[in-house]
C-alpha positions in Angstrom: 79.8 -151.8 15.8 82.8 -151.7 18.5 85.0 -151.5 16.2 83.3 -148.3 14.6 82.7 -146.7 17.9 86.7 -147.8 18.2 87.6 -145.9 15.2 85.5 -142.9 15.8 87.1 -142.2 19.7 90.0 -142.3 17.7 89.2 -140.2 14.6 87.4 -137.5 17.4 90.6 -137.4 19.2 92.6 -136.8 15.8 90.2 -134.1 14.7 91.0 -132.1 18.5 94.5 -132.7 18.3 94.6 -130.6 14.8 91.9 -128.0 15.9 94.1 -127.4 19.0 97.3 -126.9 17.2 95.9 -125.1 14.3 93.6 -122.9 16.1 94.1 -123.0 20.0 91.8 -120.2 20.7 92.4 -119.3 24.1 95.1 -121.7 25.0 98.5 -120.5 23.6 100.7 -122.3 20.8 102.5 -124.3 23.4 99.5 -125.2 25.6 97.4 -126.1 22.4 100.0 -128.8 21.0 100.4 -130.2 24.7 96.7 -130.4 25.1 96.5 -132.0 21.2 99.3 -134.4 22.3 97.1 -135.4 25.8 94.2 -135.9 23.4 95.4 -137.3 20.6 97.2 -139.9 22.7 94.1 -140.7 25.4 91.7 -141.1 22.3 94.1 -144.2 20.6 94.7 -145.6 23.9 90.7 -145.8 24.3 90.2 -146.1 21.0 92.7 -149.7 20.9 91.5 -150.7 24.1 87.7 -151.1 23.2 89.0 -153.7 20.5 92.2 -155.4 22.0 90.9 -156.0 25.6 87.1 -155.2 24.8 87.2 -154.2 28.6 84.7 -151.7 30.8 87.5 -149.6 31.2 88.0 -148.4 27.6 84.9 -147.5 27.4 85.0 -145.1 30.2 87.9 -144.0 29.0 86.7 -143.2 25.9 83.7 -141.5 27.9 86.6 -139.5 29.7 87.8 -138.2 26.6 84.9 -136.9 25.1 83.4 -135.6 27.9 86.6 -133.4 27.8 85.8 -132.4 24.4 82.1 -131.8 25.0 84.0 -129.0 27.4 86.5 -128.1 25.6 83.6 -127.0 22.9 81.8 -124.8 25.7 84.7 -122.9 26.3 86.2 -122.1 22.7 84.7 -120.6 20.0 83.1 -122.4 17.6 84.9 -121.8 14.5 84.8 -124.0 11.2 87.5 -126.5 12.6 85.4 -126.1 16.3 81.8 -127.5 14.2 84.2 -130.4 12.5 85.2 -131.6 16.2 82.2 -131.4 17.8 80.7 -133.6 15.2 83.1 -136.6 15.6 82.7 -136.2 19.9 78.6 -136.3 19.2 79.1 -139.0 16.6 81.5 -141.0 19.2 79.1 -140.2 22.2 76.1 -142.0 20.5 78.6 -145.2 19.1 79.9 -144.6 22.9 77.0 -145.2 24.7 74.6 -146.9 22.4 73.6 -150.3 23.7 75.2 -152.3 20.6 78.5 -152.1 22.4 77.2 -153.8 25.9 76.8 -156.7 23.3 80.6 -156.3 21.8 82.5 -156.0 25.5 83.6 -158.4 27.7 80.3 -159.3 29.7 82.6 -160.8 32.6 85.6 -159.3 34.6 89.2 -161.6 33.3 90.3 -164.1 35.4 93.0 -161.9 36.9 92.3 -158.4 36.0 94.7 -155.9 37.2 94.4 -153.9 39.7 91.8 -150.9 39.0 94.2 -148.4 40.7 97.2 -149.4 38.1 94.7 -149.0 35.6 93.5 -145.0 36.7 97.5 -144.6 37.4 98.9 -145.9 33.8 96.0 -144.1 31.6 96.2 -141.5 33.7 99.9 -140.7 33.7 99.0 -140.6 29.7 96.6 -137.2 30.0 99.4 -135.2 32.2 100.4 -132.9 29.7 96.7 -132.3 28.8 96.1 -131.1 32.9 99.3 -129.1 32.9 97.8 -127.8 29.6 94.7 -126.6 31.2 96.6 -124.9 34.7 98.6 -122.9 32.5 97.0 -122.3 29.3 98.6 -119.0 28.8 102.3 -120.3 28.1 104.1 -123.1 29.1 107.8 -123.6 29.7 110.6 -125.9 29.7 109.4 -127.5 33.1 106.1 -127.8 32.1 107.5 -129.8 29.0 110.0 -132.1 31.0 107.0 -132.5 33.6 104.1 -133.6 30.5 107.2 -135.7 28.7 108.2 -137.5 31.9 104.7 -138.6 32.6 103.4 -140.2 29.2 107.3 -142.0 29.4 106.3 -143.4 33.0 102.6 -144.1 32.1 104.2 -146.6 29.1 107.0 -147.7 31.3 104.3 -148.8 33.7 102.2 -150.3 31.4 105.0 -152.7 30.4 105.4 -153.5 34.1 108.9 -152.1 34.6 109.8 -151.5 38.1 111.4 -148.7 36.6 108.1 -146.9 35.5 106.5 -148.0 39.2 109.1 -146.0 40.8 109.2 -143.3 38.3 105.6 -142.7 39.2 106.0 -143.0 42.8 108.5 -140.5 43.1 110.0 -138.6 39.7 106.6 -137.5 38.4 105.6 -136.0 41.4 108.4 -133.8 42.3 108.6 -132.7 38.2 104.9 -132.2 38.8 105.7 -130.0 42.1 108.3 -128.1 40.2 105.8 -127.5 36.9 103.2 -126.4 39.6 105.9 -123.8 40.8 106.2 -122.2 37.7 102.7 -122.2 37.1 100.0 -119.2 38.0 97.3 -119.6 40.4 95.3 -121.3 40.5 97.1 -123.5 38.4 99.5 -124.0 40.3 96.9 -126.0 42.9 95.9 -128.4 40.2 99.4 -129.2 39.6 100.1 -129.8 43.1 96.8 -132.2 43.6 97.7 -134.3 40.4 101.8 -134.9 42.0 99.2 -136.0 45.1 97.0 -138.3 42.9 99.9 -139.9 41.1 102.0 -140.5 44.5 98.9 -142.1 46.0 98.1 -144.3 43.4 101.8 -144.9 42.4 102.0 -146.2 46.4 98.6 -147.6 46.7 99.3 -151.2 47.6 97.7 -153.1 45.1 99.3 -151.2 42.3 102.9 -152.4 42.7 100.6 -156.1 41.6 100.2 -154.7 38.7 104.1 -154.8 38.3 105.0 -157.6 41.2 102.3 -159.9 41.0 102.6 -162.6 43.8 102.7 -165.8 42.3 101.3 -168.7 44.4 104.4 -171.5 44.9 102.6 -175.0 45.2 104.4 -178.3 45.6 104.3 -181.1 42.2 100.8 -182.9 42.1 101.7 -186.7 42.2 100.7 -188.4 39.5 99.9 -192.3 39.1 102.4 -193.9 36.2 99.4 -195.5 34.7 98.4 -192.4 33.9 101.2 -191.6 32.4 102.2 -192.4 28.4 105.3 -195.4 28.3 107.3 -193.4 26.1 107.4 -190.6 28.4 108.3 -192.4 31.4 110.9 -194.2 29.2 112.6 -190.9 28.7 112.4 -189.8 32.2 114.2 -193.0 33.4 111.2 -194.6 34.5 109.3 -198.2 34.1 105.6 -198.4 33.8 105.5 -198.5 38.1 107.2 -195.3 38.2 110.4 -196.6 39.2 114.1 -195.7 38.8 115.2 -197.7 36.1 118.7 -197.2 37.5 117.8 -198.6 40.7 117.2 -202.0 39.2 120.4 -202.4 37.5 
């Protein structure tokens, strides 16, 4: 069943993207493919993640992204292409949040997870052109593009673990998202402005630059008795069965 309700967040997130650039209805022709591309994008990244990691998060990403269609549907008309996407979010809702996927995800947290901020910061960085979408549905401009590129580039940098994407996030994204924000209307504009705020404060957040840097416990060799050890490979390391220098008998 996870691997339906995989496939479905997916297909749901598919479906938007083409409703969105074939009929934006009150977002414009630029703000309607940037929204599809936030969408599209969100929906495979929670789509993959319920099967490759089988993690909590996916499926609250996944939750996310159709909640974001279930508004998206309140706010638009409902055309012909508006009844076909609403059908795959209620169809991914119930796979979603049915109880046959508690049985399919990790019951227990990974030995080293990473760290939930770096998480919220990498997905996150993903849906940027979606929110600069939404502040300025009516058009959007070559900032607004640069701002919405730059971000899903930083949110995969970051989820290589490049210091490269760390830094871009701590400092590039907001100051392209400062600069979108000035060329958006108001109230946009604020929601611009309080994302460049969420990113720098996650981007600087302490435990994500682990995510990136992990510190790596240095511990000394663990002695091991020679008898415990197989002849041949003492042999090769220049050692007799007491663990002695061969060398040093010669």
């Amino acid at each position: 069943m996870g691997y339906i309700a995989s496939a479905s967040v997916t297909a749901a997130g598919l479906v938007w993207g083409i409703r969105l650039i074939v009929a934006p209805g009150l977002f414009s022709d630029g703000a309607g493919a940037m929204l599809a591309m936030a969408l599209v994008v969100g929906s495979t990244v929670a789509g993959v993640g319920l099967v490759a990691s089988r993690g909590r998060w996916a499926r609250r990403a996944a939750l996310g992204i159709l909640g974001a269609q279930v508004v998206l549907s309140a706010v638009m008309d409902l055309t012909a292409w508006g009844w076909v996407a609403l059908t795959f979010t209620a169809a991914s809702l119930v796979l979603v949040t049915g109880p046959w996927l508690d049985r399919f995800l990790r019951q227990l947290p990974p030995a080293d997870p990473p760290p939930a901020s770096a998480v919220v910061l990498a997905f996150g960085l993903l849906l940027v052109p979606g929110v600069i979408a939404v502040s300025s549905p009516g058009e959007v401009d070559v900032l607004h593009w640069v701002a919405a590129g730059w971000a899903m580039v930083t949110g995969w940098a970051f989820g290589r673990a490049l210091n490269a994407g760390l830094w871009s996030a701590r400092v590039v994204v907001p100051v392209l998202l400062v600069a979108a924000a000035i060329a958006s209307p108001f109230p946009g504009s604020l929601v611009l402005v309080g994302a460049a705020a969420a990113a720098a404060g996650l981007a600087w957040w302490p435990a994500t630059e682990l995510a990136v840097n992990p510190i790596v416990p240095q511990a000394d060799g663990v002695a091991v008795p020679p008898q415990l050890v197989p002849p041949e490979i003492l042999s090769r390391a220049g050692f007799d069965d007491r663990g002695r220098r061969v060398d040093r008998e010669r």
